[in-house]
N, C-alpha and C positions, 0 to 999 in steps of 0.2 A: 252183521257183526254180532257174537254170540255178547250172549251178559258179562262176562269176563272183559271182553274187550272195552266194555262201554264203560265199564268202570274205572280200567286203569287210566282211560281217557280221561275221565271227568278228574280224577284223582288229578292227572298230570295237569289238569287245564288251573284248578281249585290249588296246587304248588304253583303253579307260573305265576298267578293272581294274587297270593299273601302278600306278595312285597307290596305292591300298589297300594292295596287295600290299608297295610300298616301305615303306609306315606301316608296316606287320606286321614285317618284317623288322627296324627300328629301336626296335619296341616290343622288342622280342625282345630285341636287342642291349644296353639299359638297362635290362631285369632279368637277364640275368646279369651285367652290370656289378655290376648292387647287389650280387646274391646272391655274388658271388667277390669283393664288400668285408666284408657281414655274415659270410661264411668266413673273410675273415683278422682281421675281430674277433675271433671266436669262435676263433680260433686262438691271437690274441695274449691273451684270457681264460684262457684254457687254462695255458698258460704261465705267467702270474703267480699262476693258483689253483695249480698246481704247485708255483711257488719259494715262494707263501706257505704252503700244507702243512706243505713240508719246515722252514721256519724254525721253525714251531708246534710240530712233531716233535720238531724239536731245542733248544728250546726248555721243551717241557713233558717231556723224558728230561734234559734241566740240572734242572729244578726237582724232577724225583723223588728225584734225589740229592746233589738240595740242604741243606746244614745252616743250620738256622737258631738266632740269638740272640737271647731275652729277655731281661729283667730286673723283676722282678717283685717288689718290696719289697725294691731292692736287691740282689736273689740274681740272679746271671749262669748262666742256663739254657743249654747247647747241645741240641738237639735234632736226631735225623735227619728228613727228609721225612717217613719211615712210621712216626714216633715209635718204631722198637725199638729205639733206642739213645739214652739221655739222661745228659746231666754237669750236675749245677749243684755249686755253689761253698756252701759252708756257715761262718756265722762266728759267732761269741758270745765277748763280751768285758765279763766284769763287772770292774767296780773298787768294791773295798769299803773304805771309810772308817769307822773303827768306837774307841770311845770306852769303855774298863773304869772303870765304877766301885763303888770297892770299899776297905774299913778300909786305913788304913795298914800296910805291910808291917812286921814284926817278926822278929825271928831264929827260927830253926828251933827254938831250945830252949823256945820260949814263944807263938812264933803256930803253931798248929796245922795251918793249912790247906796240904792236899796235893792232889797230882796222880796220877797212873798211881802202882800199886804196883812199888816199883824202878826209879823213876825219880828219879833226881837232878836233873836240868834242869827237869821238871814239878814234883817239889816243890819248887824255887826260885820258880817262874813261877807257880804257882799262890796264891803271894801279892802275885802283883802282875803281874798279866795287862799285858802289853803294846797301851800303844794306837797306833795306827799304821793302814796302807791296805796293799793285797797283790791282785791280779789273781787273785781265786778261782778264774777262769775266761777261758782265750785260746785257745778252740778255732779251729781252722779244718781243714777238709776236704771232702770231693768225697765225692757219691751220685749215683745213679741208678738206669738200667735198663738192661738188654744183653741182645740178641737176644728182646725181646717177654718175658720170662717170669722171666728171671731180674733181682735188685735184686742193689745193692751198696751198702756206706756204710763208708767210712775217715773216720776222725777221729783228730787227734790234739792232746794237749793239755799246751798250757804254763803254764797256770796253776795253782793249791794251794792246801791247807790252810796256813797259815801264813807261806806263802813260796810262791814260784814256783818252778816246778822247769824243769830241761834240756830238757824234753818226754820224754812217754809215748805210748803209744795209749790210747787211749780209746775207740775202735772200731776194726773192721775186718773185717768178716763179709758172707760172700755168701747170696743168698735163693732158692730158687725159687717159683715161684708158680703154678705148674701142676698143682696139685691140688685145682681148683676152688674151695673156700673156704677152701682149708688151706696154709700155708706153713712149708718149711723152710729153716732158717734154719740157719749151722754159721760157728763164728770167734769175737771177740771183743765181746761187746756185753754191755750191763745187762738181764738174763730178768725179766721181766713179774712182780713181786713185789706190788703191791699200788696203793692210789687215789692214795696220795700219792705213791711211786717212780716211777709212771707217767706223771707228771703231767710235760709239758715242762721245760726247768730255766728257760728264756728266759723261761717264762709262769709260774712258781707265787707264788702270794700271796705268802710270805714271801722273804726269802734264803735261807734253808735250809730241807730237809725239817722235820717233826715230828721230835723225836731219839727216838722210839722207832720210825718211821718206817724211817730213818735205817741205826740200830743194826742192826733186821732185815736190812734190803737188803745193809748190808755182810756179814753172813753166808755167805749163797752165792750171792749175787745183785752189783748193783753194775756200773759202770763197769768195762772194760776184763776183763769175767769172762769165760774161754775156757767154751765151751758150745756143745749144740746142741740148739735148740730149734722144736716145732711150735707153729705157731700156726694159729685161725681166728677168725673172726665170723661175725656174722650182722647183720641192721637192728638187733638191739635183744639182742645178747649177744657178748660175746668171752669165748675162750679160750685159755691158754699151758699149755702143759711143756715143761720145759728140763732136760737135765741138764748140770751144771755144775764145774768144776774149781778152778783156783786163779787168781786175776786177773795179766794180766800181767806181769812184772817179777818175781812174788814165785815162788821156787826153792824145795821143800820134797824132803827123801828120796822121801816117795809121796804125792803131791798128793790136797788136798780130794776126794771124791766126793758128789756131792748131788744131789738132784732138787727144782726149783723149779716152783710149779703155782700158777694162779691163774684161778678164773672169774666173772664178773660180767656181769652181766645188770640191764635197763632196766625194772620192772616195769608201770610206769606214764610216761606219755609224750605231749606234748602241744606246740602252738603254744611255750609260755609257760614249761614247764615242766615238770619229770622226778623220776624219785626213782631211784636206784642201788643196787642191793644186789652184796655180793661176796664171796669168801669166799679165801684165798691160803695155802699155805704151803710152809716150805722145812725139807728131809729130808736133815741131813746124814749118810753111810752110814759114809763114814770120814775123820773128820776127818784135817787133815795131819799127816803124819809128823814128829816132830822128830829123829831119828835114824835107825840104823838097822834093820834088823826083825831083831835079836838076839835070844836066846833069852829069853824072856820080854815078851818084844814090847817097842818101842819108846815112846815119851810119844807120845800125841798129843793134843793139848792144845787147848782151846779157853777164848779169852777175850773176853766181851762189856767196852766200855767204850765211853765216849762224850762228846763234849765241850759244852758248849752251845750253842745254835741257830745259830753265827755261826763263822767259821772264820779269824778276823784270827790270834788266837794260838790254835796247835793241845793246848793245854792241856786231859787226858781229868781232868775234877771229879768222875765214876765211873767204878767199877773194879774188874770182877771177881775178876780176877789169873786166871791159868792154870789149867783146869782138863782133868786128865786123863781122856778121857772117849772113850765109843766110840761116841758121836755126839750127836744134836741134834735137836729138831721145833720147829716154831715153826706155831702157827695163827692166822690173823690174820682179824678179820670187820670187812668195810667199809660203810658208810651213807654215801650222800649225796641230795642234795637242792639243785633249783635253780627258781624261781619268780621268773619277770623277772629282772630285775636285783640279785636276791637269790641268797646260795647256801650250804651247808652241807657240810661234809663230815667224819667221824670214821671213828676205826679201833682196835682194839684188839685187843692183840696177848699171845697166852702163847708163852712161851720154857719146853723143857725140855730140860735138861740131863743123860743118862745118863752118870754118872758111874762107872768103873773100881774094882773092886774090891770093897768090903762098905759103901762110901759109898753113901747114898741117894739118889737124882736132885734135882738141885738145881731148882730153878724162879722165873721172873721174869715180868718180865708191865710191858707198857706201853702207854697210850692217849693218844687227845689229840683234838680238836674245835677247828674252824676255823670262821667265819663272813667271808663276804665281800657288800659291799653296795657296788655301784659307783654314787658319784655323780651321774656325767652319767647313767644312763640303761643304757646298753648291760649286754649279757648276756655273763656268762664261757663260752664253747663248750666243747662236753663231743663226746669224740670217741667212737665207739661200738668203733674200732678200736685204740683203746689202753684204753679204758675209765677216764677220765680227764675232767678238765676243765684249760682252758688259758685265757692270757689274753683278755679283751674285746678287739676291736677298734676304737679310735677312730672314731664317729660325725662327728667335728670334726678333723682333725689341728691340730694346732699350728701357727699361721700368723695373723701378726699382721696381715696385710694385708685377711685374711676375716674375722679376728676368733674364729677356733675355738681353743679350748683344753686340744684333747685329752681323753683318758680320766684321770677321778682315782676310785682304789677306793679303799675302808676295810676293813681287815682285823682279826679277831683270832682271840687262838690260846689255851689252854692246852693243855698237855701235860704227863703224867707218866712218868716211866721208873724201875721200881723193880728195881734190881738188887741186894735182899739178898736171902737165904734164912737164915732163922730165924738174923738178926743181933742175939738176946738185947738186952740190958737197956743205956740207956748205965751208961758205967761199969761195966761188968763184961768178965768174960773171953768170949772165942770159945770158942760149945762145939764140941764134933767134929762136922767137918761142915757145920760153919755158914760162909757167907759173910757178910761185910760190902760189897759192891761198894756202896753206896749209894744213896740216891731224889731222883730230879733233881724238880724243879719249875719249870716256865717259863712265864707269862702275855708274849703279846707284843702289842703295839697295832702297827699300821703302816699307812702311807699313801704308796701307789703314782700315780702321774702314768705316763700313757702317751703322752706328745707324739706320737708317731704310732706305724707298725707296727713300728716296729725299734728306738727308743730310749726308754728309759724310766727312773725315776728310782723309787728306795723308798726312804722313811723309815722306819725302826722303835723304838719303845724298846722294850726287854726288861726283866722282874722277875726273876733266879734266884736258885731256894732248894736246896739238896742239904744236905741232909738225913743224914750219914756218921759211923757208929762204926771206930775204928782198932782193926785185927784185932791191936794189938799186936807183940812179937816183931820179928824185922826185918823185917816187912811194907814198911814203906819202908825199907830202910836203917839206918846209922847211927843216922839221925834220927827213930824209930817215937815218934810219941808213945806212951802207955800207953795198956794195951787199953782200948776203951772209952770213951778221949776224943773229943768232937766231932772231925772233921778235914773236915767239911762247911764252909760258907761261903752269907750270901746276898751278891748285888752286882745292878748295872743295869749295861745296855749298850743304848749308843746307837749309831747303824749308822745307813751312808748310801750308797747304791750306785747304778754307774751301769752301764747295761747297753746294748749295741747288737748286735742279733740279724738277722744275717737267713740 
C-alpha cells in the first residue's frame, strides 16, 4: 500500500474514533463533577459532626457539674453530679394534746402527792398536773455527705418537755466513713444506747420512750450528748462505743465522763420475719463535778428521776434525790421479735449506783414489753444499722379520691421503773442508806393512723400507778409529809398527737 493509501486510512480510522474518544472525555468530566460534589458533602458532614461534638462536650462537662434536686417524701435533696456532696433539709414537728386525770387537788398539809425532791413548783403541780398542748418536738436541720466519705447532721431544736424552749442543738457531729465497716463519728449526737433509744423518734409506737428506757438514755447517752463514737455493721449485726461528756447547754466544774457501748445482732432472719437479741451499757467513770476539786474532793452527784410516758407537764412522780457517788453501770438486755405484721419488743435494765464513802451501792432496775400489730397489713422495718425497728409504711396513702386509708397500728405497753433501794416498811422511818425514789407503773393502749409517709396521728390512753414512801425530814421542803407516808398517786392520761416528719 503506497503512502497515500496509508494515510487516508489512518485518517479514516483517527474520524471513526473522535466520537468515542469525545464520549470518554465527558464521561470523565461527570465523574469528577460528582466526586468534587460527594467531597463537599462529606466536607459539609464533617463540619456539623464537628459543631455537634463540641455542643455534646459541652454539654455533657455542664451536666458533670451539674446539681441536682429531689424531693422525696417531702425532703428537698441537693445532690452533686458524682453524688460526693449531698444537702437534704430535715424536719419533725409533734404537737401533743394531752388530758391528766387525777383526785382533786388538796393543800399540801393533807394531800400528800409530790414531785422531785426539793422542788416547790413540782410539789404544787404534782397534785394537779396541768392539761394543755406544747410542741414536744420542732426540729429542723440539714445532713448529708461531703467529699464521698465524710457525713454530717446539724439539728436543732425548738420544741420541750413542758414548754417550748428558745432553741438548742440537738445535733451537730461530723462522720467519717472510710474505714470500711467502721465509722467515726465526733460532736454532738444521742450514742447508740439501746432497742428502744434507737428506735426513730418520727416512728416509735408510742409518744414517748419506755421511762425506764428513757431514764437510761438520759444518763450518758441522750440528745445533744458531746461524744465520740465508733460505729459498725454488718447484714445481720451492729455495733457502738462512744465515750461521752455532758450534753449541750449544761456547764459543770469537770464534766461527766462515760463510756456508752451497745451490740446487737439478728439471730434468725427471714422473708416474714426476725428475732433481735442485744445487749448495751453505760459506764459512768466520773460523774460531774458540783464544785470545786478542794481538798477532800468535791460532790459529785448523781440523780436518777423521771416523769410519766408523756411530757405535756414536765412533773418527775420519781425521785432519787442526789446522790454522791464516784460513778455508775447500767446493763441493759434487749429482745425482739417481728413476724408479718406482728411485732415485740422488751428490755430490761439494772442501774448501780457506787456510792461515796462507807454507804453501800445503791441499785435500781427497770423493764417494759411493747407489742405492736398493724391493722392494714404492713410490716414495721427494722434497720440492721441502728438495730432498731421504725414505722410501717402505708401500703394505701390516704386519699379519698382512690379510696386508701392509710396505715392504722395497735399498740401496747407495760413498763416498770423501780427506783428504791431497801425503802423499808410504809409508815416507817428511812434506814441508813436507804433510798425511797419510788416504783412507777405504766400500762399504755394506743392507736396510730399513718395517712401517709410523713403525717400521722396517735391516740393513747395511759394507767399510772407510783407507788412512793416519803424519806421524811425535809426531803421536800417545808411541806415533807411524815416518814413513811404514801406521796405516790395513781391517775390516767389521755394524749393525742400530731406529727409531720420528713
Amino acid at each position: 500500500m503506497s503512502w497515500k493509501n496509508k494515510l487516508a486510512a489512518g485518517a479514516a480510522v483517527a474520524a471513526l474514533a473522535w466520537p468515542a474518544l469525545a464520549a470518554a472525555d465527558e464521561a470523565t468530566d461527570a465523574r469528577i463533577k460528582a466526586l468534587e460534589e460527594q467531597l463537599q458533602l462529606l466536607q459539609s458532614q464533617i463540619a456539623d459532626l464537628k459543631q455537634s461534638t463540641t455542643s455534646n462536650v459541652a454539654a455533657v462537662r455542664k451536666d458533670a457539674t451539674a446539681t441536682t434536686v429531689s424531693l422525696n417524701n417531702g425532703r428537698p435533696t441537693f445532690s452533686s453530679a458524682d453524688g460526693r456532696f449531698t444537702a437534704s433539709l430535715r424536719g419533725i414537728f409533734q404537737l401533743d394534746a394531752v388530758q391528766y386525770d387525777q383526785g382533786a387537788p388538796g393543800p399540801l398539809a393533807s394531800d400528800f402527792r409530790r414531785g422531785s425532791l426539793g422542788d416547790a413548783t413540782e410539789n404544787e403541780r404534782a397534785r394537779d398536773l396541768g392539761d394543755g398542748a406544747n410542741f414536744r418536738r420542732a426540729r429542723i436541720g440539714i445532713e448529708g455527705k461531703a467529699f464521698g466519705d465524710f457525713e454530717y447532721n446539724f439539728l436543732y431544736e425548738f420544741g420541750g418537755t413542758g414548754n417550748e424552749e428558745a432553741g438548742k442543738i440537738s445535733a451537730a457531729w461530723v462522720q467519717y466513713n472510710g474505714l470500711g465497716p467502721a465509722r467515726l463519728r465526733v460532736g454532738a449526737f444521742p450514742p447508740p444506747i439501746g432497742l428502744e433509744a434507737d428506735a426513730p423518734v418520727s416512728g416509735s409506737l408510742f409518744a414517748e420512750r419506755a421511762a425506764p428506757a428513757e431514764l437510761v438514755r438520759s444518763i450518758a447517752a441522750g440528745d445533744g450528748r458531746t461524744a465520740a463514737g465508733l460505729f459498725a455493721n454488718g447484714e445481720r449485726w451492729t455495733a457502738a462505743a462512744s465515750y461521752t461528756g455532758n450534753t449541750v447547754g449544761v456547764q459543770s466544774f469537770d464534766e461527766q465522763s462515760a463510756f456508752v457501748g451497745r451490740f446487737a445482732f439478728v439471730p434468725f432472719k427471714r422473708d416474714d420475719a426476725l428475732i433481735h437479741l442485744g445487749l448495751n451499757t453505760s459506764i459512768v467513770f466520773n460523774p460531774a463535778a458540783s464544785g470545786p476539786d478542794v481538798a477532800g474532793g468535791a460532790v459529785t452527784a448523781i440523780r436518777l428521776r423521771e416523769r410519766p410516758e408523756l411530757r405535756v407537764d414536765a412533773t418527775r412522780l420519781v425521785d432519787t434525790g442526789s446522790m454522791d457517788a464516784d460513778g455508775l453501770t447500767t446493763i441493759g438486755g434487749e429482745l425482739g421479735a417481728q413476724w408479718k405484721n406482728l411485732y415485740l419488743q422488751t428490755e430490761y435494765f439494772d442501774i448501780d449506783v457506787e456510792r461515796k464513802g462507807a454507804l453501800s451501792d445503791a441499785g435500781f432496775s427497770g423493764w417494759y414489753a411493747q407489742v405492736g400489730w398493724t391493722l392494714t397489713g404492713e410490716a414495721r422495718r427494722y434497720s440492721v444499722g441502728s438495730g432498731a425497728f421504725d414505722a410501717p409504711r402505708p401500703a394505701k396513702p390516704f386519699d379519698l379520691k382512690t379510696g386508701g386509708w392509710g396505715a392504722w397500728e395497735l399498740g401496747l405497753r407495760y413498763s416498770n421503773l423501780d427506783l428504791n433501794y431497801r425503802e423499808g416498811a410504809a409508815g416507817g422511818p428511812l434506814a441508813a442508806g436507804a433510798i425511797r425514789g419510788g416504783e412507777q407503773e405504766i400500762f399504755t393502749v394506743g392507736l396510730n393512723w399513718y395517712l401517709n409517709n410523713v403525717l400521722r396521728f396517735q391516740a393513747a390512753y395511759q394507767d399510772v400507778s407510783v407507788d412512793r414512801l416519803s424519806p421524811g425530814g425535809t426531803a421536800f421542803g417545808t411541806s415533807t409529809p411524815p416518814a413513811g407516808a404514801q406521796v405516790g398517786q395513781d391517775l390516767q392520761i389521755y394524749s393525742l398527737r400530731t406529727q409531720y416528719a420528713f
